[in-house]
N, C-alpha and C positions, 0 to 999 in steps of 0.2 A: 038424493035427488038435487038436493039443494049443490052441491059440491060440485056435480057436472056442471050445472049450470055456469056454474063461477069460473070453470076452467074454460068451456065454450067462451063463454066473453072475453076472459083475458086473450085466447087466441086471439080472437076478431079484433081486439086492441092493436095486439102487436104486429096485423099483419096491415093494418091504416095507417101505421106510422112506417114502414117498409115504403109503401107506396107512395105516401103524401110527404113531403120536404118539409122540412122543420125549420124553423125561423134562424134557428142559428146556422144555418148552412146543409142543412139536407140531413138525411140519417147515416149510421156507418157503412150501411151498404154501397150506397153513394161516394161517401169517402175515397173506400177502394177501388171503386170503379172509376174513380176521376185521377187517383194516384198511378194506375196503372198505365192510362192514356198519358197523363203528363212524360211517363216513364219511356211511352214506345214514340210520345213525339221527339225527346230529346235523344234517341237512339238513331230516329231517323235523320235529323239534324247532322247530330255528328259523323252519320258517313256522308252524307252529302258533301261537307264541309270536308273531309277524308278526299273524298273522287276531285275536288275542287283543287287541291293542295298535290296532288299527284299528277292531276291535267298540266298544271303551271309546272312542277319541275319536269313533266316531258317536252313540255313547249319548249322550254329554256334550253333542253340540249336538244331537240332539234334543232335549234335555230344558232346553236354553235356548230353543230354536225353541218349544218348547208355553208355556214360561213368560212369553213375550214376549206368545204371543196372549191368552195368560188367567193376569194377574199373579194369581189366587185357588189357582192350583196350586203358587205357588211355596212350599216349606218353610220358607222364612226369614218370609214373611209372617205364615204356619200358625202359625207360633212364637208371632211377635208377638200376633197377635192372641190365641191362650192365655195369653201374660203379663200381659196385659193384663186376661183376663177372671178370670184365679185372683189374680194380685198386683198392686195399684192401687197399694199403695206404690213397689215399686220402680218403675213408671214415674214416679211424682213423682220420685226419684231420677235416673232417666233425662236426662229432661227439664233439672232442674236442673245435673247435668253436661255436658249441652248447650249451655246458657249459659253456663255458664265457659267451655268452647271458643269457643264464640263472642267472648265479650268479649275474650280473650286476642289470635286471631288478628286483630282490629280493632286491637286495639293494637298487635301487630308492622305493621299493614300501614301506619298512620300512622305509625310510625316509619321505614318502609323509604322513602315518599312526602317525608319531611321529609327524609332522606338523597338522596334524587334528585332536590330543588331545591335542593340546594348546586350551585353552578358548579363544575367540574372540570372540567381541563385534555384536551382532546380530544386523543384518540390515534386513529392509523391503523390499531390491530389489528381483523383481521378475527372477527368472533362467529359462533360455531356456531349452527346451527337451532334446536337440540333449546333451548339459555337465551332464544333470541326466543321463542319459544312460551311458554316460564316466565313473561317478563315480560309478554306481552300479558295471561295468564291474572290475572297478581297483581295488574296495577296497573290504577286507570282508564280508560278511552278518552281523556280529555283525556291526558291522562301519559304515555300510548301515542303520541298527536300531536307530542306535544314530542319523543321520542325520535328516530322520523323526521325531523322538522325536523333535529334535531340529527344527524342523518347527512349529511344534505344539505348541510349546513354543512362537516360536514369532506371532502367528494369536492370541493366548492367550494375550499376552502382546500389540498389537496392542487395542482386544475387549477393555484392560483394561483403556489403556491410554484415547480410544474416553470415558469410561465412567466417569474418572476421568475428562476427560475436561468439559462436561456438566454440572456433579456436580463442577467444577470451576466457570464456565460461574453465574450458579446458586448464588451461594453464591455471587458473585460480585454485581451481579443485586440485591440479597435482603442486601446487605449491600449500598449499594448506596442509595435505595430508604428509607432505613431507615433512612440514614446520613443526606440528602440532601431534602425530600420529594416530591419529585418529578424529572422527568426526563428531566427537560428545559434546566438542565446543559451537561445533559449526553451527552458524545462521545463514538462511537465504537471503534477507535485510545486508549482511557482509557482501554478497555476490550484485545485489542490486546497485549496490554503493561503490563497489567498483568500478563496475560497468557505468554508471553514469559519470566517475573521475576519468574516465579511459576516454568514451566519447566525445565527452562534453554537451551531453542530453539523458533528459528524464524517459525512461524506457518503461510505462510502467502498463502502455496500452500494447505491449507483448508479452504482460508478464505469464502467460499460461504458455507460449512455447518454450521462454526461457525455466519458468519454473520443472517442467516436462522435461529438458536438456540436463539442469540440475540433479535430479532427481536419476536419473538413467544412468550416468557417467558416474555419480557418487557412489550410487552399489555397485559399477563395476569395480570402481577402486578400491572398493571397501571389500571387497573379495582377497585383494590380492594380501600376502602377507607383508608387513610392514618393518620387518627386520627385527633387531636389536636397539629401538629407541631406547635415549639414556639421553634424560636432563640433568648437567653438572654445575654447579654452583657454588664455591670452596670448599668444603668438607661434605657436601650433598650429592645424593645421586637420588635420580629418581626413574624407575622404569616406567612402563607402559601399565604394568601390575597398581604403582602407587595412584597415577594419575586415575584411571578406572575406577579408586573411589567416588573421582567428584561425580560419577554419572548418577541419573535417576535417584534414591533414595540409600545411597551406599553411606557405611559410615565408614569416617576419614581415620586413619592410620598416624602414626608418628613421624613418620616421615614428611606428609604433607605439613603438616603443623608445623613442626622444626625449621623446614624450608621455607613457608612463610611469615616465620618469625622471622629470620634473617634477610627477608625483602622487607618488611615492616622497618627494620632497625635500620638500613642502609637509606631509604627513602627518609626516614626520620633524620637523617643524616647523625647518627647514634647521638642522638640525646635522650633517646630511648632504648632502655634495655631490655632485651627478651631472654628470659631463663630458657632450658631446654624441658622436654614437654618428659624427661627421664630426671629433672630435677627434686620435684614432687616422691617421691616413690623411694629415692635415694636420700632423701632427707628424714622419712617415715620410717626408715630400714635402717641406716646409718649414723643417723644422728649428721649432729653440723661438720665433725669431722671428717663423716663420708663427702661432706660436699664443698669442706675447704677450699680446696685445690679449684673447684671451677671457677674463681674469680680470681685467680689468682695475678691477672693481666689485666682486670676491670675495673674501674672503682667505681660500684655501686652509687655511692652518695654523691658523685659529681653529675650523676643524670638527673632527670627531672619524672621519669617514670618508668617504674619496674614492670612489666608484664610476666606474668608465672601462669601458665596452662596448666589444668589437674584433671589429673583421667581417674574416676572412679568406676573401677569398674567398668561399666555402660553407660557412663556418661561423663560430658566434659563439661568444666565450668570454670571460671578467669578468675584469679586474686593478681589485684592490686594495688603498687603502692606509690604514692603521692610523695617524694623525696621533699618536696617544698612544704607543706601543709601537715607530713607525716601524718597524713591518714590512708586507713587500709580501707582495700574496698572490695566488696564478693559481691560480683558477678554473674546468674546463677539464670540461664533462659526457660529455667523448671519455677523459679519462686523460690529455691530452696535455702533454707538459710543455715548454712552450714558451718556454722560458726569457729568448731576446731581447725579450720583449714586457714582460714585467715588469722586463727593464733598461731598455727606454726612459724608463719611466716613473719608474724611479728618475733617470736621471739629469735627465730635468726635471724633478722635485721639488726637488734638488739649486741649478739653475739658476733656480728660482724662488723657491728660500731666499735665494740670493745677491741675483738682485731687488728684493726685497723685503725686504731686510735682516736674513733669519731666521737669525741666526749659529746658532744652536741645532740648525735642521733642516740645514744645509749638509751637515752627514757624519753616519753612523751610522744608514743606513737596510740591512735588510737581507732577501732575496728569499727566501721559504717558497712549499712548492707545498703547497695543500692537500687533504689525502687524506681518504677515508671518507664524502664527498659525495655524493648522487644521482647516477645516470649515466643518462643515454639510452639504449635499447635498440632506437631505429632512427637515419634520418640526418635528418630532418627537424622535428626539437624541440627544436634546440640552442636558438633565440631564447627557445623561452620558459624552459628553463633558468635561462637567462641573466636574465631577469627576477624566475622565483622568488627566485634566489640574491639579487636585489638587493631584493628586498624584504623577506627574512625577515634578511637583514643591519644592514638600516636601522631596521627594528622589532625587532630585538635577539630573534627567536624561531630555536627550532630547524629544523633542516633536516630535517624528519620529511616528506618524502614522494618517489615514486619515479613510473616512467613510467606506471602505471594512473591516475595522479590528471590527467595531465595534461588531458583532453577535460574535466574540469571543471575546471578553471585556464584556459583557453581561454576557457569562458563567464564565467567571473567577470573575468576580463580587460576583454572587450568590455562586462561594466555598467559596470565603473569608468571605462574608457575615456569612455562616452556618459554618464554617471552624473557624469565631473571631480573622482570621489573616491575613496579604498580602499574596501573594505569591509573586515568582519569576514571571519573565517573561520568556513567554514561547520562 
């Protein structure tokens, strides 16, 4: 009993506070009923202000629409013609400051006409609308003709340029593969670099059609058979067969070697000597009297360094020897320290001082492995190891590079190769 009771009351509570307003601004029922009304007065507000906004711009064109049919309605006219009938002066006034505008604007516009028969250098930037219209309005109809012409001219000279670039591209690609015999050497950075010496501009905001053109033309040619290439260099011949070692991860043949020994010796301007890369093997086989004879035209000890290439097997490795300092040095892009190799070579030194009467070099040569050199980091780039080392020795530069350089030491290889000379470094 008790329990009803308490709930009857609580009702009766909450339904006096419904009713009766609360000191701090009414109850929530009230709230929303006062939010709502705020809601549909600012509703009604805003079309009114709407219908208000729409009344005025019909007003506005009707009251151009009546003035258009009967210019005697318009107020601005109204004006005029009252200024006119009360004050005769200031229209003299009028008038006469009408003709300075006039004069003035005649003379910018021969001036702007004398500026747009200067010749100036045609550009391919596109013009917006809204300045054509400008100038059709400023300048003459003949002025106007010349400008068109003068478009016409530069879409002309645009067609001509892409056509002159292709036939560029063209003749690069069959002079290369004729040069070269193939594309193992080729870079697109070579075709870039031409094209901007040809021009005389950096082309590099076309490079996706030029690269696209490259690419198309190069496998057609690479299709076609290439002949009987043969690069000849005094006792050297090299085919298409030998070159194809430098590609991808091939390993290099005797012939390459050989042949780059003898561009090494001649850039060196032979103050460096390059043994043959059949020297080694003939010395191991023969003894020194198998290899008497190949110096027979040379004298060893008047150079300042001997380079000797050794093919083991499956792999290559450089002994060296320091005519000046007589000390021997191995060479070795494995680590390996293979010490009989560098005494062979000391003791025919030895034996070719005696020959040769070189009481000086007969003793006091002595064998260094040299450390801290590039190394190979697979099994298949010993060869050219072995050639950088002989050429950065021979031209007296450092040993600054490691196995990421090699795929371009490979190409530079094969221009010099086909090329019968060094290059720089790039």
């Amino acid at each position: 009993m008790n329990n009803t009771k308490n709930y009857k009351s609580k009702g009766k509570c909450l339904e006096r506070t419904q009713r009766k307003p609360s000191v701090a601004g009414g109850s929530r029922l009230c709230r929303r009923a006062q939010r709502r009304l705020r809601c549909k007065w600012k509703l009604w507000m805003w079309r009114k202000e709407k219908e208000k906004y729409l009344f005025r711009i019909f007003s506005r064109k009707e009251k151009k629409r009546v003035t258009r049919s009967d210019p005697s309605l318009d107020p601005k006219t109204q004006n005029r013609k009252l200024r006119k009938q009360t004050n005769p002066v200031n229209v003299k006034a009028e008038k006469a400051a009408r003709k300075r505008l006039q004069l003035e604007r005649s003379s910018k516009r021969t001036t702007e006409t004398n500026l747009a028969r200067i010749p100036q250098r045609p550009t391919h930037s596109l013009v917006p609308a809204e300045t054509i219209k400008r100038q059709t309005v400023a300048y003459p109809l003949e002025q106007h003709t010349i400008d068109t012409t003068g478009r016409q001219d530069k879409a002309s000279e645009v067609k001509v340029s892409l056509q002159a670039l292709t036939e560029e591209i063209h003749e690069f690609i069959d002079n290369f593969y004729r040069k070269y015999g193939s594309f193992i050497p080729f870079q697109k950075r070579d075709v870039f670099q031409h094209l901007k010496t040809k021009f005389n501009k950096d082309l590099n905001d076309r490079a996706n059609p030029i690269v696209l053109e490259v690419n198309t033309y190069k496998d057609a040619v690479a299709r076609k058979p290439s002949g009987s290439f043969r690069v000849v260099y005094q006792k050297h011949t090299l085919s298409l067969d030998d070159l194809s070692t430098l590609a991808d991860q091939n390993w290099l043949n005797d012939q390459i070697i050989n042949m780059y020994g003898e561009l090494i010796m001649e850039s060196a301007h032979h103050k460096v000597h390059f043994l043959n890369s059949f020297f080694h093997p003939q010395l191991m086989t023969k003894g020194y009297d198998g290899v008497k004879r190949w110096t027979k035209q040379v004298d060893l000890f008047s150079k300042t360094l001997l380079l000797v290439p050794v093919h083991l097997d499956v792999h290559w490795c450089l002994v060296t020897a320091n005519v000046v300092t007589k000390k021997i040095y191995l060479y070795d892009s494995q680590g390996n320290a293979i010490k009989h190799i560098a005494r062979n070579i000391q003791e025919y030194l030895m034996k070719e001082a005696r020959e040769k009467q070189k009481s000086a070099f007969m003793n006091g040569w002595t064998l260094w492995l040299s450390e801290g050199i590039p190394q190979q980091m697979n099994e298949n780039d010993c060869g050219l190891f072995v050639l950088e080392y002989c050429r950065r020795l021979a031209l007296e530069k450092p040993m600054r590079f490691s196995q990421k350089d090699i795929p371009k030491i490979r190409r530079r290889i094969y221009k010099e190769l086909c090329d019968c000379k060094l290059h720089e470094e790039e």
